[in-house]
C-alpha positions in Angstrom: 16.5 -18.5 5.6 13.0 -16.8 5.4 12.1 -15.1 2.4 10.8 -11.5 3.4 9.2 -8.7 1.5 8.5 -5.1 1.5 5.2 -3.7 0.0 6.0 -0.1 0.0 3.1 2.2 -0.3 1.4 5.4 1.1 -1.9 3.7 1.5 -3.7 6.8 2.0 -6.1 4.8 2.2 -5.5 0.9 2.1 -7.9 0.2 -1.0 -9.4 -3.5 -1.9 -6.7 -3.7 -4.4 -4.1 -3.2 -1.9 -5.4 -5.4 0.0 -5.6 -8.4 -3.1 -1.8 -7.6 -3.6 -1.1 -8.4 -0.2 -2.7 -11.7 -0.5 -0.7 -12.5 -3.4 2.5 -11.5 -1.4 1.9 -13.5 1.2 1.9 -16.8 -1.4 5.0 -15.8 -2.3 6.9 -14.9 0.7 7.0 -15.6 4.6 6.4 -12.9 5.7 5.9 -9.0 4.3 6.4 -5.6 5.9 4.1 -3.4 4.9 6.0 -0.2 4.5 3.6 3.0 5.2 5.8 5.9 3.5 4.9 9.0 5.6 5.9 12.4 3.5 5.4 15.7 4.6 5.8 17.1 1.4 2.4 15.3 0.3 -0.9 16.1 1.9 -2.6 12.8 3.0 -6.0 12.2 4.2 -5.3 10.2 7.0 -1.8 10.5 9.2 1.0 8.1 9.2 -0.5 6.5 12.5 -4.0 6.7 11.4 -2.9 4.3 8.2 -1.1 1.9 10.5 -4.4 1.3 12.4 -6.7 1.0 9.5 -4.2 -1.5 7.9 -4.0 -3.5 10.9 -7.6 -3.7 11.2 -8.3 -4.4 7.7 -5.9 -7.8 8.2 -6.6 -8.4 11.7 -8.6 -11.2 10.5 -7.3 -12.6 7.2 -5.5 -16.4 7.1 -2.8 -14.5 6.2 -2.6 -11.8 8.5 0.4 -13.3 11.0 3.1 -12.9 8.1 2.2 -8.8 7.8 4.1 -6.6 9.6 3.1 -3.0 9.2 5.5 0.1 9.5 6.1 3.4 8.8 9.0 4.9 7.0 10.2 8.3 6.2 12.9 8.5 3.7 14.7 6.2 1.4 12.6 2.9 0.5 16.2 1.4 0.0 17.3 2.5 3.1 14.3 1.4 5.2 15.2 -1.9 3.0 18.1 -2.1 4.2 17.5 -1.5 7.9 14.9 -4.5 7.8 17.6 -6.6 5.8 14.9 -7.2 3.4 16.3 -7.1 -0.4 12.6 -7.8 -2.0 10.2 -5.0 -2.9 7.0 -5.8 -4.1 5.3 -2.9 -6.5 1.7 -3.0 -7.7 0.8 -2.6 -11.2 -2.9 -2.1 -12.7 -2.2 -0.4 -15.9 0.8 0.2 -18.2 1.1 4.2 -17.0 1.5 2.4 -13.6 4.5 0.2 -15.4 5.9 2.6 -16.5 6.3 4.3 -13.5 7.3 1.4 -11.3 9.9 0.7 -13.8 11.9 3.8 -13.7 11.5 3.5 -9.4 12.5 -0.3 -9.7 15.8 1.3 -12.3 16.0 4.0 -9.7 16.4 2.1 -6.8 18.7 -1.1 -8.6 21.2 1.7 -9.3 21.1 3.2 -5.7 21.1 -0.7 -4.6 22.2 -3.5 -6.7 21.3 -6.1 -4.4 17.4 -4.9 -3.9 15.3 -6.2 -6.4 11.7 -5.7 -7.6 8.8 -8.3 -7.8 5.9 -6.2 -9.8 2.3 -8.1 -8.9 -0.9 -7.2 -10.6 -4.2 -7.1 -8.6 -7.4 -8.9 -9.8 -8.5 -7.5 -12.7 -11.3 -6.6 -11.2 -9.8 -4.3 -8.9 -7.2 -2.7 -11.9 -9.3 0.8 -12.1 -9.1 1.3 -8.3 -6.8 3.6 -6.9 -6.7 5.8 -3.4 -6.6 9.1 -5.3 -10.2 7.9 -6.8 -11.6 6.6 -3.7 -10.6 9.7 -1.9 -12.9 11.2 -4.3 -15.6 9.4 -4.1 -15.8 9.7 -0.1 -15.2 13.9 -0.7 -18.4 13.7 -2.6 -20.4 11.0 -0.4 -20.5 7.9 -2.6 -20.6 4.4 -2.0 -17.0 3.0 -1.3 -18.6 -0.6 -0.3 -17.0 -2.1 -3.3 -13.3 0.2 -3.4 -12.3 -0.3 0.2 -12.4 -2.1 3.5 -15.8 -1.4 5.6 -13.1 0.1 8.3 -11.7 2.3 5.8 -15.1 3.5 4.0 -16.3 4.8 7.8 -13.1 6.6 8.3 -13.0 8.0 5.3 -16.6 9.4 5.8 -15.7 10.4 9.1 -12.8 12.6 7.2 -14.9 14.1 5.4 -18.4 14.5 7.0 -18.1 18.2 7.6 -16.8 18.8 3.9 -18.2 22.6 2.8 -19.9 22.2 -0.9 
């Protein structure tokens, strides 16, 4: 039986420490479905298709990149879970605020499904102070995102916001 994994995530956008968390997962498991969560309720840089594509580009060429499914999901994470017969969820932690978090989801979704569990990876600790909401920031106000995100990404994201009124 094949061991598979979801890495749940909006990825909006896929950052370099996304992308070393994936790497990990794939050591660990066969295969991994990157799950994009798409919520209208949140407003996202980039659409739910848009993610997809820079995700897929940004693995097309890794050793790793024929175990990575990517998907999007509206919804329940346990119930996209669940659909994909996958009882693994892989969660990203840089800091302890990000434990904390994660743990209440992981408690969260254990009591909504006892038979999901949670693996909690950490990035390189050189990628711990990156996150999406600070590299969206950093494209708003035109800096260099050489060393925060995929080249694919950092174009997109200064496509996005190119015509950005100061």
């Amino acid at each position: 039986m094949s061991k598979v994994a979801l890495f749940p995530g909006s990825f909006d956008p896929i950052t370099n420490g996304h992308l070393d968390l994936l790497k990990r997962a794939a050591k660990l498991f066969d295969s991994v479905i990157i799950t994009v969560a798409v919520n209208n309720r949140k407003d996202s840089v980039f659409t739910g298709n848009e993610r997809v594509e820079l995700i897929e580009e940004c693995i097309k060429n890794k050793s790793w990149n024929g175990q990575i499914e990517v998907e999007q999901f509206t919804g329940l994470l346990i119930d996209f879970a669940r659909k994909k017969n996958v009882n693994v969820l892989i969660r990203g932690v840089r800091q302890i605020s990000d434990f904390e978090y994660e743990f209440r989801m992981a408690l969260t979704n254990r009591r909504l499904a006892p038979d999901i569990d949670t693996v909690f990876l950490m990035p390189d600790e050189q990628l711990t102070f990156i996150s999406a909401s600070i590299v969206k920031e950093i494209a708003y106000w035109g800096g260099d995102l050489d060393s925060f995100v995929p080249k694919p990404v950092a174009i997109a994201l200064k496509n996005k916001f190119k015509d950005k009124s100061i």
